[in-house]
C-alpha positions in Angstrom: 112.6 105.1 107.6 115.2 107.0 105.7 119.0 107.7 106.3 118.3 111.0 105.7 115.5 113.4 105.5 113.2 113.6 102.2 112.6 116.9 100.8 112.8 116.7 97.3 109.0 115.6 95.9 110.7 114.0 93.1 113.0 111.7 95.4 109.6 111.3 97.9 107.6 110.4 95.0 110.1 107.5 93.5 110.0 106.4 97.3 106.5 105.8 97.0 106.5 103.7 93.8 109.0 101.6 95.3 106.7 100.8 98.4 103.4 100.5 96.1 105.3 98.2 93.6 105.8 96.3 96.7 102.4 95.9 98.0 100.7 95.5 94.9 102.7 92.9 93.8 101.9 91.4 97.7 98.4 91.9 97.0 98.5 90.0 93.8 100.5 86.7 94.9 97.8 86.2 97.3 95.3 86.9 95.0 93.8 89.9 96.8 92.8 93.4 95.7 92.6 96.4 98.1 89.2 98.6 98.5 91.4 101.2 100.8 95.1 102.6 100.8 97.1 103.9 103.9 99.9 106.7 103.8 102.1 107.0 106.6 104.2 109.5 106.9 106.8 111.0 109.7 108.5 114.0 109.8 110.8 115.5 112.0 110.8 115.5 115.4 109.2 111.7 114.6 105.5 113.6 114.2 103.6 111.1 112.5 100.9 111.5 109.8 98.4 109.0 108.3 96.1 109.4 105.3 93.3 106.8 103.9 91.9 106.5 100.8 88.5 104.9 99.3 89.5 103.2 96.0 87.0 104.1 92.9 87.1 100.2 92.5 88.7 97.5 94.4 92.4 96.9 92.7 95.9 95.1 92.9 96.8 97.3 90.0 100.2 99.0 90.9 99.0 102.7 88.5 95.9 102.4 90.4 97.7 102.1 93.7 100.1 104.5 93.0 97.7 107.2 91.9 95.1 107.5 94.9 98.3 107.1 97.1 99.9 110.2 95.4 97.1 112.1 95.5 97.1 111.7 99.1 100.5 112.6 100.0 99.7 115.5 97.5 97.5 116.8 99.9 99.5 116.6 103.0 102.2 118.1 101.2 100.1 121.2 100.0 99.0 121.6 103.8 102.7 121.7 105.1 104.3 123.8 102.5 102.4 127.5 103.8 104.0 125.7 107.4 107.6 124.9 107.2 109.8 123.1 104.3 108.4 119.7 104.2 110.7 117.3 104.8 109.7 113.1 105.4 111.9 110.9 108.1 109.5 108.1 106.9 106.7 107.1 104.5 105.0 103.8 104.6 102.3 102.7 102.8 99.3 99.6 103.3 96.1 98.4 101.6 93.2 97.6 103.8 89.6 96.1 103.1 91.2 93.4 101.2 88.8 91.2 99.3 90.0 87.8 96.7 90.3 89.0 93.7 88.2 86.2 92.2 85.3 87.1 94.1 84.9 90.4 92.2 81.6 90.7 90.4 82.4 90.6 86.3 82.2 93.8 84.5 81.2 94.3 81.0 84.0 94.3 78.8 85.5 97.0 76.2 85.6 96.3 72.7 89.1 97.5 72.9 91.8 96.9 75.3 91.2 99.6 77.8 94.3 100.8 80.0 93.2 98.9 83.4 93.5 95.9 81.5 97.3 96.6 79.9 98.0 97.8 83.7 97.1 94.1 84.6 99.4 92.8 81.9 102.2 94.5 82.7 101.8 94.0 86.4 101.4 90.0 85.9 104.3 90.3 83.5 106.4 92.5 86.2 105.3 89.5 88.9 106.4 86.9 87.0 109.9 88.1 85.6 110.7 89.3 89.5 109.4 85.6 90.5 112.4 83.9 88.5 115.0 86.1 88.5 114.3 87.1 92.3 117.3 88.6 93.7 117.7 88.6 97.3 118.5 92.1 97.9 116.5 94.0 94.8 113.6 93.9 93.0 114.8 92.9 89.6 112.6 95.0 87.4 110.4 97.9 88.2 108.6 101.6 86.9 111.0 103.9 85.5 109.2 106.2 88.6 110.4 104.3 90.9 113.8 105.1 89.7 115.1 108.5 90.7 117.9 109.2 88.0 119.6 112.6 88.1 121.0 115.0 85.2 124.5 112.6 85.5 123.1 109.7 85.0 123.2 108.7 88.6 120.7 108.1 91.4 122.6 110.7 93.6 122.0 114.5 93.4 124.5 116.5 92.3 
């Protein structure tokens, strides 16, 4: 839940990397991958929304994550704009159908390094930095995306 109301896509969107950063970093210390990601999302008067997604593949991969779960908040927010100005009270987001990722059938591999596999690299790189330098309040290091910086060099709006 948010101190105050979201309305700016660009401040909703670095929420969400913040929360899937999160999970997928979850999903990966317990060595699961997710076939399915949830979006919740409330806005006011505490009217709540929730959209699923299918993965293409099963993944931990936080870009992977990210992207179906942008795509569906997307979607809700083209069907509210005609409506009103879309604002969000909350957004939450969860991974469902959860298999070990060991148990994954092999796949054929590139003869180059293809982008799923330097996605894996910098998420296991991500884990493990976080892991030792673990703060207790913040997550040490994460996307710039998940970052909202404004024109001042702050994370508040002008």
């Amino acid at each position: 839940t948010f101190a105050d109301d979201l309305t700016d896509p660009a401040e909703i969107r670095s929420a969400l990397m913040q929360l899937i950063e999160k999970v997928a970093a979850k999903l990966r210390t317990g060595g699961f991958v997710a076939e399915t990601i949830t979006l919740k999302l409330r806005k006011p008067p505490f009217e709540t929304h929730t959209r699923q997604r299918k993965l293409a593949s099963a993944s931990a991969q936080t870009n992977a994550l990210y992207h179906s779960a942008e795509a569906l908040l997307k979607d809700w927010w083209r069907q509210e704009m005609p409506r009103v100005n879309p604002a969000l009270r909350l957004l939450g987001i969860s991974a469902s159908d959860l298999r070990l990722a060991n148990s994954l059938e092999p796949s054929q591999h590139d003869l180059f390094v293809s982008a799923a596999e330097l996605n894996s690299k910098s998420d296991e790189l991500t884990d493990q930095i976080n892991a030792r330098f673990k703060s207790a309040t913040k997550q040490l290091l994460m996307r710039a995306r998940a970052v909202n910086i404004y024109r001042d060099g702050t994370n508040e709006p002008n």
